[in-house]
Backbone bond lengths (Angstrom), bond angles and torsions (degrees), N, CA, C in turn:
res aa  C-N    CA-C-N  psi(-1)  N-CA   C-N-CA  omega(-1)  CA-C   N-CA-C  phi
1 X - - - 1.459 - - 1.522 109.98 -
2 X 1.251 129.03 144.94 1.188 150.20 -178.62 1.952 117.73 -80.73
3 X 0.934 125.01 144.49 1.661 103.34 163.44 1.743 96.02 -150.71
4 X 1.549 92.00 152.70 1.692 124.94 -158.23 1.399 101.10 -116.51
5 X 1.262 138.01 96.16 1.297 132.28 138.08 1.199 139.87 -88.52
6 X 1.103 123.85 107.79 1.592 155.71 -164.45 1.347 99.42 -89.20
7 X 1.607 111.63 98.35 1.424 130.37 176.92 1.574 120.42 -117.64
8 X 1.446 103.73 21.75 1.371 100.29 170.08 1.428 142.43 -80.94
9 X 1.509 119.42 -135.39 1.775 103.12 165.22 1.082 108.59 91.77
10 X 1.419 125.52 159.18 1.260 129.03 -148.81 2.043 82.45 -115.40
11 X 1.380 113.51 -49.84 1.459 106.73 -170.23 1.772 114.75 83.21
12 X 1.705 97.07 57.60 1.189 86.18 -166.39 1.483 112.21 -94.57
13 X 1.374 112.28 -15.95 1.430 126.40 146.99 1.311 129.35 -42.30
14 X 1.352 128.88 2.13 1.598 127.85 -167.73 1.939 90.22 -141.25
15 X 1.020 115.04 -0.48 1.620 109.91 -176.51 1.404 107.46 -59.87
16 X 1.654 126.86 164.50 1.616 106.87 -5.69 1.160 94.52 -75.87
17 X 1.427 156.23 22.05 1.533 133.98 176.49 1.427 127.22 -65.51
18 X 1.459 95.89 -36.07 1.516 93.84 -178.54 1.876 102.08 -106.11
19 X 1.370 121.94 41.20 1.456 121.26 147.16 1.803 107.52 -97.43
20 X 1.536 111.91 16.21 1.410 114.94 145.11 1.110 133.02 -146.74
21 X 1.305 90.25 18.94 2.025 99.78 165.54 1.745 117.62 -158.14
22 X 0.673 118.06 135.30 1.471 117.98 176.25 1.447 122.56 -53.33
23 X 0.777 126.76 106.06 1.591 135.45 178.22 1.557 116.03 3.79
24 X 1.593 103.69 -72.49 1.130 115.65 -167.60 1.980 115.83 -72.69
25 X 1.118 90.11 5.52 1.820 91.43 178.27 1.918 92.95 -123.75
26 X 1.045 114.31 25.49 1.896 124.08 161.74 1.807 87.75 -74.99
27 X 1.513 85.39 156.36 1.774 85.26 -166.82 1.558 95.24 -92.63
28 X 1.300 131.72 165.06 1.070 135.31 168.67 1.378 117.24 -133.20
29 X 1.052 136.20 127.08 1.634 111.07 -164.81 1.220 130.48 58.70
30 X 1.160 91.89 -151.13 2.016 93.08 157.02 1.149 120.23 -70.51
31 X 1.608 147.27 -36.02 1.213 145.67 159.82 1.325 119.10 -96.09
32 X 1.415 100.30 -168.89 1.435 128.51 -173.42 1.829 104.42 -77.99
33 X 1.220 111.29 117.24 1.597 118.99 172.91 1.670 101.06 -9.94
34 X 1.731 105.88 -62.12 1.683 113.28 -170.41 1.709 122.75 -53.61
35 X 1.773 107.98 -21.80 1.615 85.11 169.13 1.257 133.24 -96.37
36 X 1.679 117.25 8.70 1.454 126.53 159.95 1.282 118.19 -34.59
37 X 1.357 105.77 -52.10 1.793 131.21 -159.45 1.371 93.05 -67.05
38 X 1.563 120.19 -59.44 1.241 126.00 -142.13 1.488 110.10 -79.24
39 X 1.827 108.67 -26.19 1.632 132.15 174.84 1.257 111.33 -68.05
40 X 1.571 110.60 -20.93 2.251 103.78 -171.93 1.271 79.98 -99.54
41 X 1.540 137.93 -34.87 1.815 115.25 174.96 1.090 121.08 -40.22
42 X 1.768 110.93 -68.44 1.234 132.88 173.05 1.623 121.76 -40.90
43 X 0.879 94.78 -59.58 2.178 94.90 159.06 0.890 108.12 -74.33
44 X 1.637 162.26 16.00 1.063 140.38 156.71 1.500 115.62 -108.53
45 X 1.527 100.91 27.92 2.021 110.13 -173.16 1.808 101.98 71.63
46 X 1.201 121.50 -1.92 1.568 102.18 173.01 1.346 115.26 -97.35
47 X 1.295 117.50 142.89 1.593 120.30 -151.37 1.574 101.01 -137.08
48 X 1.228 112.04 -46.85 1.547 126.23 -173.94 1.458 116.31 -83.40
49 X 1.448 121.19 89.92 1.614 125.44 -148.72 1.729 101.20 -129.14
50 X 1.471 94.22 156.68 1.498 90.34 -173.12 1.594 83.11 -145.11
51 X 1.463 103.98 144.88 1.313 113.81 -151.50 2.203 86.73 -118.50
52 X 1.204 119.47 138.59 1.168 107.52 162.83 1.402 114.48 -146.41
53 X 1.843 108.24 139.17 1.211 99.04 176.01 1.546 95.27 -167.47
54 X 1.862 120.43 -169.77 1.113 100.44 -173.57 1.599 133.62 -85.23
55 X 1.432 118.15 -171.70 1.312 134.68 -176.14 1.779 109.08 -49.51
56 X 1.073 121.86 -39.96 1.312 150.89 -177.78 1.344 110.02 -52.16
57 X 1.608 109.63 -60.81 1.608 127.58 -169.42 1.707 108.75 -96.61
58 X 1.376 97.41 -23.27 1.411 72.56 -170.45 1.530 144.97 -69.00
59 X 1.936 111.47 -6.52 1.475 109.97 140.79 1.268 141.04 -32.81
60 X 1.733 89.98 -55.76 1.832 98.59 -169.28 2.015 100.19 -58.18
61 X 1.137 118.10 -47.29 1.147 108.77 -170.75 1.491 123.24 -84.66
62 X 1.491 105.72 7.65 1.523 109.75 172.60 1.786 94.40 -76.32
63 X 1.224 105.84 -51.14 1.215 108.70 -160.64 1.218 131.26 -107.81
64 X 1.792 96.37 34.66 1.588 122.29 162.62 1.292 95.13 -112.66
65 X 1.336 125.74 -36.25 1.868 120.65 -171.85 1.151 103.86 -107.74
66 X 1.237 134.65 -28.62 1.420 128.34 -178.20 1.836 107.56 70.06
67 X 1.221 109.95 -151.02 1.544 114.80 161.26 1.434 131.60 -63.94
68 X 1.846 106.79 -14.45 1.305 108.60 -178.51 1.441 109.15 88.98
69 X 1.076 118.33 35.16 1.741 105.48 -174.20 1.885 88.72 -112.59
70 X 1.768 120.94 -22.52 1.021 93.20 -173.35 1.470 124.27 -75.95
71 X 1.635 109.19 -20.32 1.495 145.75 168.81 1.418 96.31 -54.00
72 X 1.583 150.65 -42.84 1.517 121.64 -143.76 1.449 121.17 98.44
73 X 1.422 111.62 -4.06 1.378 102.11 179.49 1.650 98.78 -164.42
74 X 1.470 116.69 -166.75 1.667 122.32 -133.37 1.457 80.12 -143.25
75 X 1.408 116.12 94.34 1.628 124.19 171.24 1.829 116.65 -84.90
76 X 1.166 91.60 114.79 2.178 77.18 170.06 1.404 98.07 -113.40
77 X 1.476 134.98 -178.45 1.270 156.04 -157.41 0.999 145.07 -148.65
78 X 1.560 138.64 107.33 1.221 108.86 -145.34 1.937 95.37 -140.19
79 X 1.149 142.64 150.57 1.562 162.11 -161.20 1.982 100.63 -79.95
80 X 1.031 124.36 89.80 1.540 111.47 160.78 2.050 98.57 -83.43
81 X 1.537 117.43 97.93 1.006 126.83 168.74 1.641 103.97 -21.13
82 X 1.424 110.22 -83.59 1.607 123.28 -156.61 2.067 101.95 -132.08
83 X 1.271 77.52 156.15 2.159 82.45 -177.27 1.449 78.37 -64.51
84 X 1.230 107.22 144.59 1.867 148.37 -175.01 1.405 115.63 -133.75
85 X 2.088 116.44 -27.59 1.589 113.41 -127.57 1.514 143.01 68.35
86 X 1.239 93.49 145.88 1.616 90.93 -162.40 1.598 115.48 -56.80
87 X 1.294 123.90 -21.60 1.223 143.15 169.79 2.241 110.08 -48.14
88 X 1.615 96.55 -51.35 1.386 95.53 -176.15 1.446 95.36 -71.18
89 X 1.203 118.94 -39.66 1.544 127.61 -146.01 1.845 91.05 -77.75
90 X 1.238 151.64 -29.58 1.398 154.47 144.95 1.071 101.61 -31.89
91 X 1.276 114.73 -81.78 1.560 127.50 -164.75 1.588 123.15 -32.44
92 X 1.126 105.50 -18.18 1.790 126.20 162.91 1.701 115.00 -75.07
93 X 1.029 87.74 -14.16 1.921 84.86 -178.46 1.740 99.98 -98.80
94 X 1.381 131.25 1.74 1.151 131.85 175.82 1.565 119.80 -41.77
95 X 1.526 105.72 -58.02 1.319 88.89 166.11 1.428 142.58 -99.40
96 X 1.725 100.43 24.23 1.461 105.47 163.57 1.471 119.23 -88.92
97 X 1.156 117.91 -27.90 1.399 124.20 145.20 1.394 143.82 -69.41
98 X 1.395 122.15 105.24 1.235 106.53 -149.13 1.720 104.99 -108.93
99 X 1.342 133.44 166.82 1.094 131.81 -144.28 1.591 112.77 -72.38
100 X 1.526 142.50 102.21 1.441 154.35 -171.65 1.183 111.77 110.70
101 X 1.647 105.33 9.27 1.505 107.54 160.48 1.464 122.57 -88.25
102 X 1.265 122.59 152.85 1.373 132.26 167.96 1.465 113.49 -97.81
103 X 1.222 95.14 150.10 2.126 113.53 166.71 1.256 118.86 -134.42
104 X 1.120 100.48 158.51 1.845 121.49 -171.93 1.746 81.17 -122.52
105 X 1.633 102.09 123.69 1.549 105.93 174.68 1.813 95.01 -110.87
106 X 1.190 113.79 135.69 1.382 110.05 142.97 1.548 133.46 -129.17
107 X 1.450 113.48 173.85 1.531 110.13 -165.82 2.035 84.14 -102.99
108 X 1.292 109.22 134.18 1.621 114.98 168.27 1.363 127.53 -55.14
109 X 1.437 97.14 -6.42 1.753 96.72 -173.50 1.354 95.70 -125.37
110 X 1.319 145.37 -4.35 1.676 139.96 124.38 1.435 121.83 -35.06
111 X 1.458 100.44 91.79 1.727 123.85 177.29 2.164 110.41 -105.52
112 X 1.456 91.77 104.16 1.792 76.67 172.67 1.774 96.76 -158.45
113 X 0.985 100.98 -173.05 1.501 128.98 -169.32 1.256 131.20 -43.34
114 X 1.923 98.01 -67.40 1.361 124.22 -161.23 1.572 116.14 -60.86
115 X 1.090 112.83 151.67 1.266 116.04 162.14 1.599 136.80 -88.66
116 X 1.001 130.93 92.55 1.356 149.90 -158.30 1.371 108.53 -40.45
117 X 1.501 119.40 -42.65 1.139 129.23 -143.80 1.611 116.38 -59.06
118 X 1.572 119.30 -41.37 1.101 130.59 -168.75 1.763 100.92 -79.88
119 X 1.161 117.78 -28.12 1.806 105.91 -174.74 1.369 82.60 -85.72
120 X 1.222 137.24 -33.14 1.468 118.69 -149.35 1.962 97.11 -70.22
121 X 1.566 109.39 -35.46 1.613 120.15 -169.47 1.646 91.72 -52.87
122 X 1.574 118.21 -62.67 1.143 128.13 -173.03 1.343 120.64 -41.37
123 X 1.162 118.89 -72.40 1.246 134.09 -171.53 1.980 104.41 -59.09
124 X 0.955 95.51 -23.81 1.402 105.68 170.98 1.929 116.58 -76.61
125 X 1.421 106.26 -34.52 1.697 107.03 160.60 1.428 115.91 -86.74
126 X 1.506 131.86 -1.38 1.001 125.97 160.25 1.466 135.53 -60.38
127 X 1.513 149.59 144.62 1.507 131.39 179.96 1.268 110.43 -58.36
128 X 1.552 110.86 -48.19 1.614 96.56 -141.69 1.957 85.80 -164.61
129 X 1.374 89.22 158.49 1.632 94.42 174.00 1.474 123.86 112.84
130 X 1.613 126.63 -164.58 1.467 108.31 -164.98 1.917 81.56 -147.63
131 X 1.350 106.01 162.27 1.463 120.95 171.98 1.506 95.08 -141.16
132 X 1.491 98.08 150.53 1.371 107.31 161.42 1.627 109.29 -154.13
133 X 1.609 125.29 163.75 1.224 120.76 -143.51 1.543 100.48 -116.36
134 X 0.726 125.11 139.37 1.838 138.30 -176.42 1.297 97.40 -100.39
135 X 1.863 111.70 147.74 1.348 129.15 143.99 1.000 118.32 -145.71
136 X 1.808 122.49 133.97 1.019 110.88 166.87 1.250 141.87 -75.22
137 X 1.302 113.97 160.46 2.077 118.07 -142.82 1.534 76.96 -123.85
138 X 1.594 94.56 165.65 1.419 116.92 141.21 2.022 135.55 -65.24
139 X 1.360 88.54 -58.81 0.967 94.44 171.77 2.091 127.07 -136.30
140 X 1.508 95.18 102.05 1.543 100.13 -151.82 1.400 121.45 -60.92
141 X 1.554 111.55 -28.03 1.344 128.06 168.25 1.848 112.95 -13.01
142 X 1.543 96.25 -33.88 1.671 103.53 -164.32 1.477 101.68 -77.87
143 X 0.996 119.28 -34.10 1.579 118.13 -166.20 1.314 117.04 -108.29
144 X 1.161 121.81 -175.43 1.235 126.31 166.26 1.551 122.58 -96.15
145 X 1.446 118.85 121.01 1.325 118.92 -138.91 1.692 97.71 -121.67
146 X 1.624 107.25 143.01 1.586 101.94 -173.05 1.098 105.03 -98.79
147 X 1.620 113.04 158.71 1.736 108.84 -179.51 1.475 87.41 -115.16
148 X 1.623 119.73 121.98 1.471 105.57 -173.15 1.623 107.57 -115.45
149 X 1.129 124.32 168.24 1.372 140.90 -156.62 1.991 116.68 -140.76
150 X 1.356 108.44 66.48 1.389 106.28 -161.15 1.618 108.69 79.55
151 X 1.528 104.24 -144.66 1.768 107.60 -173.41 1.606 86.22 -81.63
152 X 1.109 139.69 -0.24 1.593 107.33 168.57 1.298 117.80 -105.77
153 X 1.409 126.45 173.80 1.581 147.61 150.02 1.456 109.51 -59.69
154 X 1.313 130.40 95.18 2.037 110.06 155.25 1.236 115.13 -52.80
155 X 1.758 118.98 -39.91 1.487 103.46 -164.49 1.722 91.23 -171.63
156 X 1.356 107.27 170.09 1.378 113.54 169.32 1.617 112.31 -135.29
157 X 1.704 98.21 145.38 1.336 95.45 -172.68 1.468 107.06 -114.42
158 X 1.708 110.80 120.33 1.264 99.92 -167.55 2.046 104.05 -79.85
159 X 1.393 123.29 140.66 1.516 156.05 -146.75 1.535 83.49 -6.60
160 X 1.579 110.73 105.09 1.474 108.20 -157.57 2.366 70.36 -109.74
161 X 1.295 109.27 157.52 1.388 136.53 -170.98 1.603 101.26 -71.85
162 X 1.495 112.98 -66.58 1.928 106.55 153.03 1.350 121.01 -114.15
163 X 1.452 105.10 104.48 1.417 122.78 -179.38 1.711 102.01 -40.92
164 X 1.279 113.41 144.85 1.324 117.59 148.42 1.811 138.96 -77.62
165 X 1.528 101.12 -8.01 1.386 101.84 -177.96 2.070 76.37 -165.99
166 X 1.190 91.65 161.24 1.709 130.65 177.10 1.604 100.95 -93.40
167 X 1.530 123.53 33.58 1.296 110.70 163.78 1.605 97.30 -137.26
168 X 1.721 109.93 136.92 1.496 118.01 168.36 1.490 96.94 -94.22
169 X 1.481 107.58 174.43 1.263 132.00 -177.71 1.558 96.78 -114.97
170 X 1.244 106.48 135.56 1.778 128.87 -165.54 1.514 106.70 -102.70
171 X 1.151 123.76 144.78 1.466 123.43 149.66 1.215 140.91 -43.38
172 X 1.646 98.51 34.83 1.757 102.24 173.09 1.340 114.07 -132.65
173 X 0.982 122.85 121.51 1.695 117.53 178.99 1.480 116.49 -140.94
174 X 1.495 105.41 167.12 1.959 88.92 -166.30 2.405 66.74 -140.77
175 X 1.610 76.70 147.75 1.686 105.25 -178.01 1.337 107.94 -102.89
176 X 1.304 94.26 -174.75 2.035 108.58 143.21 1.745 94.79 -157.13
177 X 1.091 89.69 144.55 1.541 107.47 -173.83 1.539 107.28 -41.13
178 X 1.322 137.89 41.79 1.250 119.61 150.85 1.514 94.44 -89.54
179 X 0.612 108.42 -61.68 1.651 123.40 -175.59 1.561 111.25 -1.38
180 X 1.230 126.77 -11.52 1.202 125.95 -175.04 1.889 98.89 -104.25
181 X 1.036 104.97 -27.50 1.446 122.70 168.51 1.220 120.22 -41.68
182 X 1.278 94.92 -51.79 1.870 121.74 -165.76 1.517 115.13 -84.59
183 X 1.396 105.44 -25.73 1.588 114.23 -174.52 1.626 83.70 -82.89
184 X 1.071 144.85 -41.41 1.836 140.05 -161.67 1.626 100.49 -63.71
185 X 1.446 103.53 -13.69 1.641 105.39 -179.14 1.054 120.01 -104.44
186 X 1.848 124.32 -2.14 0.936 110.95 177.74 1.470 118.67 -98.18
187 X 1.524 110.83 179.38 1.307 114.27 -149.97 1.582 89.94 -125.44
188 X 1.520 133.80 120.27 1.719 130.58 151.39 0.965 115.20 -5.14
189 X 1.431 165.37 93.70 1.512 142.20 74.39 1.333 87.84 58.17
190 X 1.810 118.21 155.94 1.219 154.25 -168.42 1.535 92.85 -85.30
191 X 1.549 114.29 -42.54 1.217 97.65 165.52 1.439 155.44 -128.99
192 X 1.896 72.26 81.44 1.761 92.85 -142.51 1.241 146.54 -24.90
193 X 1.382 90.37 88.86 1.718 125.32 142.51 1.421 119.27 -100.70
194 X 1.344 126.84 175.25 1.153 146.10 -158.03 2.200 93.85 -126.17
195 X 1.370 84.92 84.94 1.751 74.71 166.97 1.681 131.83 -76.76
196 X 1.376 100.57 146.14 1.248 116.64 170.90 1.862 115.55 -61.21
197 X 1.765 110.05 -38.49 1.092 121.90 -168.72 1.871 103.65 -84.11
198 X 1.273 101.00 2.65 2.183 93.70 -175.47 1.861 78.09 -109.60
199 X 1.346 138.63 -6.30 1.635 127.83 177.90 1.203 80.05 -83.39
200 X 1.720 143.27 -65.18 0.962 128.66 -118.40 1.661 104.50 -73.71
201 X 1.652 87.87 -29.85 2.014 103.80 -160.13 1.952 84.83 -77.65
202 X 0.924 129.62 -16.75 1.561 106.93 -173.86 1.762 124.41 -77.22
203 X 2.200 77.96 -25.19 1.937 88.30 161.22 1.450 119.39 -61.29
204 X 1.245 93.02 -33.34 1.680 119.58 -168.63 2.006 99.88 -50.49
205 X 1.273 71.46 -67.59 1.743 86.08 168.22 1.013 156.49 -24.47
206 X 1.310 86.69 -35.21 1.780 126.21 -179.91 1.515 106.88 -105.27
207 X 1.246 123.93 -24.28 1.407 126.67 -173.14 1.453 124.55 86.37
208 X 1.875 99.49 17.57 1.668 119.66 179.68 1.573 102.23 -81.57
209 X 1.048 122.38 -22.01 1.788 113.35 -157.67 1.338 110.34 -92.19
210 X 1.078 105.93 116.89 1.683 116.76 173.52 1.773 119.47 -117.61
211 X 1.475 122.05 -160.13 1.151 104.84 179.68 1.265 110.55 -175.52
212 X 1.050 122.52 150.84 1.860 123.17 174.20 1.524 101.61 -103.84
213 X 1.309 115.24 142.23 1.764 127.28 162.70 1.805 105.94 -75.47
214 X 1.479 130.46 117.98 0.906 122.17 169.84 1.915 97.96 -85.86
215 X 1.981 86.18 151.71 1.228 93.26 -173.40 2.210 117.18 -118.62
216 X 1.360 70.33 8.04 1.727 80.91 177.81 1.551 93.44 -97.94
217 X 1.973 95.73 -171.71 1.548 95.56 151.48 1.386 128.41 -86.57
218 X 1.410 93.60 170.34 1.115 86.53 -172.10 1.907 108.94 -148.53
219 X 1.170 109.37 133.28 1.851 96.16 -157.87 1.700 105.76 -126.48
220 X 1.307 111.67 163.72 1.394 118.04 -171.87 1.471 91.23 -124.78
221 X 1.367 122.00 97.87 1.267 124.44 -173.75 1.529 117.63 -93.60
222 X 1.376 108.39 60.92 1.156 121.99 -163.56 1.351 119.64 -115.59
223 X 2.114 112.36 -5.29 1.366 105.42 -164.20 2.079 79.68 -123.56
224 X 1.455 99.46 179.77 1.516 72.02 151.82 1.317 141.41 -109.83
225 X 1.679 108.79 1.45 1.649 95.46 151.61 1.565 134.41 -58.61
226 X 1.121 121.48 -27.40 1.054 136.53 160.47 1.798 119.92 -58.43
227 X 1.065 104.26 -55.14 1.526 104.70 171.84 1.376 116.99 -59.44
228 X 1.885 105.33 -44.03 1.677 94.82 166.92 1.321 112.60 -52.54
229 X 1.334 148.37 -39.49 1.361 145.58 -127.78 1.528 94.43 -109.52
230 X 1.481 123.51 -25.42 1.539 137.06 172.84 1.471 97.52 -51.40
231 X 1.878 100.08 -82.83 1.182 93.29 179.00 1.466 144.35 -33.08
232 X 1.826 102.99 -49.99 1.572 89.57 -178.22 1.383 120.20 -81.25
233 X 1.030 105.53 8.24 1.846 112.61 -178.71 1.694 95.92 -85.17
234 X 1.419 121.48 -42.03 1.364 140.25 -160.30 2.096 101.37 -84.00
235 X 1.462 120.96 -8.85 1.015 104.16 -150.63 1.661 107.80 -92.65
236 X 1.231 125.11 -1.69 0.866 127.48 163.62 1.922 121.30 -100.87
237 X 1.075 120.07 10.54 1.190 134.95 162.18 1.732 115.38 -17.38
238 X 1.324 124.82 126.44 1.376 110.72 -171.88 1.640 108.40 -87.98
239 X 1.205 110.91 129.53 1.673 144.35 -165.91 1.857 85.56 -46.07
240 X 1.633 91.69 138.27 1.513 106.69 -166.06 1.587 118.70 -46.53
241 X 1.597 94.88 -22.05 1.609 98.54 -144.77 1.735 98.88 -89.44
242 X 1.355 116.03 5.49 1.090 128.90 156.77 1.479 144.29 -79.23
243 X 1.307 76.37 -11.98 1.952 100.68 -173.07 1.680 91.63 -106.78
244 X 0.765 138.69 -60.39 1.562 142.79 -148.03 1.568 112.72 -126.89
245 X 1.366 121.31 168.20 1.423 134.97 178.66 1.448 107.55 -51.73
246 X 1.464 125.46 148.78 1.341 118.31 164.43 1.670 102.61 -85.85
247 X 1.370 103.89 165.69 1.532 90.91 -177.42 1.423 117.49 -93.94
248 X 1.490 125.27 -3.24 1.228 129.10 -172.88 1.652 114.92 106.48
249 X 1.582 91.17 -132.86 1.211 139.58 -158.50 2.484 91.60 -64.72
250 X 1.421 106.16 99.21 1.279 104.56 166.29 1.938 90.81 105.96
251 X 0.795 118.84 32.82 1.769 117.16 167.62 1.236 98.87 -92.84
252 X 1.216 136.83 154.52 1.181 149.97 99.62 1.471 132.16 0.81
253 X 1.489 122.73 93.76 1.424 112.38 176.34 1.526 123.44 -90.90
């Protein structure tokens, strides 16, 4: 399986900080927001990652991650020109995914708990289809909220006025290569972008969309109460060199 992190966005919720840095390289803990994402890949057997975001950032994070070999895994890179939505901003990983392959997408500023590893095995013996992961919120109005039907999704309502259920849909989702199919059909949003939530409802559609309840936390570190609350949840995080390869030759003793 493949995995997609989508680190773009302007971050206009975190200003002025991020009118000099990109969101997802704000420190969190001990690191940078961006190696959360890249650590639940890496523990979840996904290794082969493609990092996307804009024209702007994409130095700083060449040359904070490099190729990824010191991390545990094999990073490539790819330019989202201009905000599109997360929908355009996928649609670039088309040909890193190649056709009967699966992906694990995440959003860079989705910080939480769970451990990936066991849906990722699953969803990986499955044929065909898309999952995405629920948590329950306080207040759902904000998100885009699923109306579910047994183990599936009928539909999602993006920040619908009376929610049907007390669970949003998170920045994590796992595909199968139609999915690139499905984005060629979609149509701009009012405010044109390309949503993630009109792909999700077309699985929906079909009777592909299912979903796991996450049971940790789980945070959208996108405002800065939230980012405070990342961090201190994040601040005891175990030191990199525990998770991944040392790199050798030029460390620090």
């Amino acid at each position: 399986m493949k995995g997609v992190i989508l680190a773009g966005g302007t971050g206009t919720r975190l200003r002025p900080l991020t009118k000099m840095i990109n969101k997802h390289l704000l420190p969190v803990g001990k690191y940078p927001m961006i190696y959360y994402g890249i650590e639940k890949l890496r523990a979840a057997g996904i290794t082969d990652i493609l990092l996307i975001t804009g024209k702007h950032s994409v130095s700083l994070y060449t040359e904070f991650l490099g190729s990824g070999k010191e991390w545990g895994v094999n990073i490539s890179y790819k330019i989202q020109e201009e905000a599109g939505g997360i929908a355009d901003a996928l649609e670039l990983a088309h040909n890193f995914v190649h056709p009967g392959e699966k992906l694990l997408v995440l959003l860079g500023d989705n910080l939480f708990e769970d451990s990936l590893a066991g849906y990722v095995k699953q969803f990986e013996a499955q044929p065909e289809g898309a999952k995405v992961f629920l948590k329950e919120v306080e207040d759902a109005r904000r998100y885009g909220v699923p109306v579910m039907e047994g183990d599936l999704i009928k539909r999602i309502e993006e920040k619908p006025e009376h929610p049907q259920s007390s669970y949003c849909v998170t920045g994590i989702y796992l595909y199968d290569s139609t999915v690139f199919d499905l984005i060629k059909t979609v149509e701009p949003s009012a405010r044109g972008e390309m949503e993630i939530t009109d792909v999700n409802n077309l699985y929906a559609s079909q009777g592909k969309l299912s979903y796991h309840l996450l049971t940790g936390w789980w945070i959208d570190a996108g405002t800065f109460p939230s980012w405070f609350e990342a961090s201190d949840k994040l601040r005891e995080y175990p030191n990199v060199e525990a998770a991944a390869p040392k790199s050798g030759a030029g460390d620090d003793k």
